[in-house]
C-alpha positions as CSV (number, residue, x, y, z in Angstrom):
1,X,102.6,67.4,16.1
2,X,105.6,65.7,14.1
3,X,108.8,66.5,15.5
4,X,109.9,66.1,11.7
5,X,113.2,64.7,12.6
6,X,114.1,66.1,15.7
7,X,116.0,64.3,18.2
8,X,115.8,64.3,22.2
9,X,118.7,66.2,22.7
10,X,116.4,69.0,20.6
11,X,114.3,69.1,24.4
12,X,117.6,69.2,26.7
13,X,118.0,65.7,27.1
14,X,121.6,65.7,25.7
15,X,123.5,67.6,27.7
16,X,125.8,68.8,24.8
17,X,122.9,70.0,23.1
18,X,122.0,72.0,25.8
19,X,125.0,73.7,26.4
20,X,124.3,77.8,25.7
21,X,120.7,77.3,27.0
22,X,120.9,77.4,30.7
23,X,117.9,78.8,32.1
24,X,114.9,76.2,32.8
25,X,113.8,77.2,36.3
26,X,113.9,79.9,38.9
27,X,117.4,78.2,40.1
28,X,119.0,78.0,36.8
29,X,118.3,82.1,36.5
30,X,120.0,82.5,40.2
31,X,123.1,80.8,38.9
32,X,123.3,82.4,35.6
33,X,123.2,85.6,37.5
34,X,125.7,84.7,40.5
35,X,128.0,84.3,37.1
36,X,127.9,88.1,36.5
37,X,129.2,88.7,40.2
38,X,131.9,86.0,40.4
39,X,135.4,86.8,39.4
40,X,136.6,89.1,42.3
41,X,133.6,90.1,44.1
42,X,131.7,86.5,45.0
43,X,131.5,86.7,48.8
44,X,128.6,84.0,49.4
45,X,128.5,80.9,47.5
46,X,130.5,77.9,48.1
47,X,133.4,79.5,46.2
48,X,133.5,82.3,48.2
49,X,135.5,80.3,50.8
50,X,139.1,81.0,49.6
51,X,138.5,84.6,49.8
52,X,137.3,84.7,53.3
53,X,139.9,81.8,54.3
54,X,142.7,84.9,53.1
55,X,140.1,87.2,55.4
56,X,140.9,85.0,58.6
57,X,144.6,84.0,57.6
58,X,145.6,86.5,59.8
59,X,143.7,86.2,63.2
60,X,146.0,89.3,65.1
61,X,144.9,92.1,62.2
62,X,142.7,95.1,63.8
63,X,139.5,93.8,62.8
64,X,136.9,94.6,65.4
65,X,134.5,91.3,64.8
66,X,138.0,89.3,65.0
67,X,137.7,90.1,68.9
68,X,135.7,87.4,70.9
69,X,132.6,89.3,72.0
70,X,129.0,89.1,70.8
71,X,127.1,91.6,69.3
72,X,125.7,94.1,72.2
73,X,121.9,94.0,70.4
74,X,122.1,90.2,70.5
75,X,122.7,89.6,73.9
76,X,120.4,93.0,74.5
77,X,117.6,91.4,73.3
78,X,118.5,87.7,74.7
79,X,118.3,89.8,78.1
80,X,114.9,90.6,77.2
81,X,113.3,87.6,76.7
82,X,113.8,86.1,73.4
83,X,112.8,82.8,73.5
84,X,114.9,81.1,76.0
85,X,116.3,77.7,77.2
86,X,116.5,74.7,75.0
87,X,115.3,76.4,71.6
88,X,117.4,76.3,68.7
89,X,119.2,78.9,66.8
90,X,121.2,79.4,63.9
91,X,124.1,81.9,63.3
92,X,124.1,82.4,59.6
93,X,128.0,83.7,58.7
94,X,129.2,82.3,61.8
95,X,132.6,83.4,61.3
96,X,134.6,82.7,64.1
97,X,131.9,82.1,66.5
98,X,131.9,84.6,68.7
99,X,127.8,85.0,68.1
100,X,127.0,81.0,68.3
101,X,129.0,80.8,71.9
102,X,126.7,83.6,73.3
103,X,123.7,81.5,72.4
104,X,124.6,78.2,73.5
105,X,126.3,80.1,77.1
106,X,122.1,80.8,77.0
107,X,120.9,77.7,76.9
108,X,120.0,77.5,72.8
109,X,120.8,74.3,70.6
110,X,122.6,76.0,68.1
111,X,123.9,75.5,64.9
112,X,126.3,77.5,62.9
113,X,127.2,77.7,59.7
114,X,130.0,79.7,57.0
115,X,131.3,79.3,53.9
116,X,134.9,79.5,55.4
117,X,137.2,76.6,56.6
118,X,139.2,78.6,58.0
119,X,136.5,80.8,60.3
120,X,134.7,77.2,60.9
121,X,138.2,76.1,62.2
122,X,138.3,79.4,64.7
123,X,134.9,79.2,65.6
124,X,135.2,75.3,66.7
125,X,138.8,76.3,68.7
126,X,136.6,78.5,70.2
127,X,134.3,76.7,71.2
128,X,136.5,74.0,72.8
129,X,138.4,76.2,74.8
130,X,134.7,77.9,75.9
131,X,133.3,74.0,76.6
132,X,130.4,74.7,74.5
133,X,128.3,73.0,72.4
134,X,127.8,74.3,68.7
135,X,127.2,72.3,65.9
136,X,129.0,73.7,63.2
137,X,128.4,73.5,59.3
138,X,130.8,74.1,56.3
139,X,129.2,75.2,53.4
140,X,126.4,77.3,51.5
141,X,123.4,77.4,53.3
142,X,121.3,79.2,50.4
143,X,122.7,75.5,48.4
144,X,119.7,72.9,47.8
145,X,121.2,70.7,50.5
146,X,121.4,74.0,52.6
147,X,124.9,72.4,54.5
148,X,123.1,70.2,55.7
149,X,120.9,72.9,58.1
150,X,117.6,71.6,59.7
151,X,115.2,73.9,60.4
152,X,112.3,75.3,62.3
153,X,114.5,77.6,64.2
154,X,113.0,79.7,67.0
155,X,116.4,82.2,66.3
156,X,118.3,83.0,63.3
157,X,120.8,85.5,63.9
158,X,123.2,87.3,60.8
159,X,125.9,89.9,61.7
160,X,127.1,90.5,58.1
161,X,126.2,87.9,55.6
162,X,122.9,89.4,54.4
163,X,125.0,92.7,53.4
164,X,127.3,91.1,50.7
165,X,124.4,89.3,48.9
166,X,123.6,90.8,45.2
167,X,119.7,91.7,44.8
168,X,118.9,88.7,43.0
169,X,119.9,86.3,46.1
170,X,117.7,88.0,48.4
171,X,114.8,85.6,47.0
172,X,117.5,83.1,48.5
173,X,117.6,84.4,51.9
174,X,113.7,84.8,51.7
175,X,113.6,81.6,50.8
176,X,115.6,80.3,53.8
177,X,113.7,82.2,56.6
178,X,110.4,80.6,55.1
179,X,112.0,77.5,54.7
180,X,113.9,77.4,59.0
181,X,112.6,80.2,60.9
182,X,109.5,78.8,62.8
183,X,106.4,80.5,63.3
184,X,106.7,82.9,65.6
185,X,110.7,83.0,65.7
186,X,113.0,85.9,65.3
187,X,115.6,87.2,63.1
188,X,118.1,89.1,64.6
189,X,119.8,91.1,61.4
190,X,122.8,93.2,61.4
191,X,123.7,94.8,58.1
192,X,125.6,97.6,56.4
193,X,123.5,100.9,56.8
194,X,123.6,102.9,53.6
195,X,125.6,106.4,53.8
196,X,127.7,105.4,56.9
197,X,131.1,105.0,56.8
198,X,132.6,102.0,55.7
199,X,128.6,100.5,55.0
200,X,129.6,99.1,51.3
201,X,128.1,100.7,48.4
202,X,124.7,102.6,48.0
203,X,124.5,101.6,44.4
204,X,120.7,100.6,43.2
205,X,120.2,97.0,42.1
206,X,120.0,98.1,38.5
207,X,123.5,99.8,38.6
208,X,125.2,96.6,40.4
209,X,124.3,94.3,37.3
210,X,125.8,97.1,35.0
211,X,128.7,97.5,37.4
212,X,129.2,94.3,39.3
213,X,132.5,95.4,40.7
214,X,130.6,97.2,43.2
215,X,129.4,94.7,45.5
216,X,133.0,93.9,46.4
217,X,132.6,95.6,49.8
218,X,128.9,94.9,49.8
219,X,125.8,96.8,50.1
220,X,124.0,99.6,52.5
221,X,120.7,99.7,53.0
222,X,118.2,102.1,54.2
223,X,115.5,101.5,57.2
224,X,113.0,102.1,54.4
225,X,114.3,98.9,52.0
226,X,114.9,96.9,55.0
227,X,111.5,96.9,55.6
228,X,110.1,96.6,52.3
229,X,112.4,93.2,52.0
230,X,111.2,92.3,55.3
231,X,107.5,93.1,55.0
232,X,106.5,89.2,54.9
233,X,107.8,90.0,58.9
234,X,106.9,91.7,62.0
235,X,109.3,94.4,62.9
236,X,110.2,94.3,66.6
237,X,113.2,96.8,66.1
238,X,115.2,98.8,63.3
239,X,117.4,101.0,65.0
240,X,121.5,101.8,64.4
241,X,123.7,99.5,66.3
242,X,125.5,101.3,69.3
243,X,129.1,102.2,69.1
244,X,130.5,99.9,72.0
245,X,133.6,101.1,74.4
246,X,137.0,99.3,74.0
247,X,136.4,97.9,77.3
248,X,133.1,96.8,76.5
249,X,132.6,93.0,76.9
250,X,130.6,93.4,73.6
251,X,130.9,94.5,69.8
252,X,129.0,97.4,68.7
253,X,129.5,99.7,65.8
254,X,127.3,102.9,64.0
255,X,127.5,101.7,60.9
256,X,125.2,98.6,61.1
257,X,121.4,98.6,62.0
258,X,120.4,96.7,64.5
259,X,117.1,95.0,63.2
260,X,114.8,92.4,65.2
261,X,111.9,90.7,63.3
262,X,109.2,88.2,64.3
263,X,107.7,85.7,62.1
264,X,103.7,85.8,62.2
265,X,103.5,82.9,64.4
266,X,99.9,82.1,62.5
């Protein structure tokens, strides 16, 4: 067929001639749509970071994950057996640590990642003053390079990162648990439950693209969409998270479930 005159920056070759046609592949759509949600509500790419930087500014506000104790369910279930000793784990949203120094206090080789500088900052004082050893990672761990994350892990744990991801960037996370969590690992998930107080929006999918503003304080979900997301795993537990006492050495709230999933380990 003559290209009658065409030239290559016709095909995308020039990259001024390209510019207004975005979309090639599945990542190109993934971007174009992250663009709907930026201004004001991005809370989990790479330039998410200044917002949660202003989130941690102030380490004495009355935030009750600021506090240094681990989620109850995690060390729950670490008390039950998950897998144990010199296995590796990876606390997805790190924050300020408080999650990755429970796992390396039992034994795991941990990494720990956030889009923060000024949580990873926290969560590495933290970890100094606790002699531990954490290995953690600035950046966007649903980016190509994934900040620099190396996978399989037998644990990935998330207290909060899953809930401020719009509906398209779910294929993202699924993407990472198929690319790091090993066969037979677990994910340990705590999320926004939808209808409880201060659990984001219940907004469908379909109204958050017409109404991006809505994701600002992220998203609730029910048992039932959990596990239809999650079907590709074995659920272990779904269950609300326990409200924890003040003098509790853990952190527990009701308005989070508490999910454990397994990986088929065939």
């Amino acid at each position: 067929m003559e290209h009658t005159g065409a030239t290559d920056s016709a095909y995308g070759t020039d990259e001024a001639g390209a510019r207004g046609r975005e979309a090639r592949t599945a990542d190109d759509v993934l971007r174009l749509l992250d663009g709907l949600f930026a201004e004001g509500v991005d809370r989990w790419t790479a330039g998410a970071g200044a917002h949660w930087d202003a989130f941690y500014a102030d380490r004495g506000r009355p935030v009750p994950f600021f506090v240094a104790k681990p989620d109850a369910n995690l060390a729950r279930h670490l008390g039950q057996g998950l897998p144990g000793p010199g296995r590796r784990a990876l606390d997805l949203g790190c924050g300020p640590g408080r999650n990755a120094l429970l796992l390396a206090a039992e034994g795991y080789e941990v990494d720990a990642v956030d889009l923060s500088p000024a949580a990873v900052g926290w969560a590495r004082e933290r970890a100094r003053e606790a002699g531990a050893e954490v290995r953690f990672h600035l950046g966007d761990a649903f980016a190509p390079d994934a900040a620099g994350l190396s996978g399989p892990y037998d644990l990935i744990h998330d207290s909060g990162c899953f809930h401020h991801l719009p509906p398209h960037r779910r294929v993202s996370y699924l993407a990472l648990l198929d690319r790091l969590l090993a066969p037979g690992g677990h994910l340990v998930l705590n999320c926004f439950a939808a209808g409880a107080e201060h659990s984001g929006t219940s907004a469908s999918d379909a109204e958050l693209y017409r109404h991006p503003e809505r994701l600002r304080g992220g998203l609730g979900y029910t048992a039932d969409a959990l596990r239809w997301i999650f079907s590709g795993l074995e659920e272990v537990e779904l269950c609300r998270m326990n409200e924890e006492p003040e003098g509790s050495p853990y952190f527990g709230v009701p308005f989070l479930w508490s999910a454990l999933f397994r990986r088929p380990a065939a």
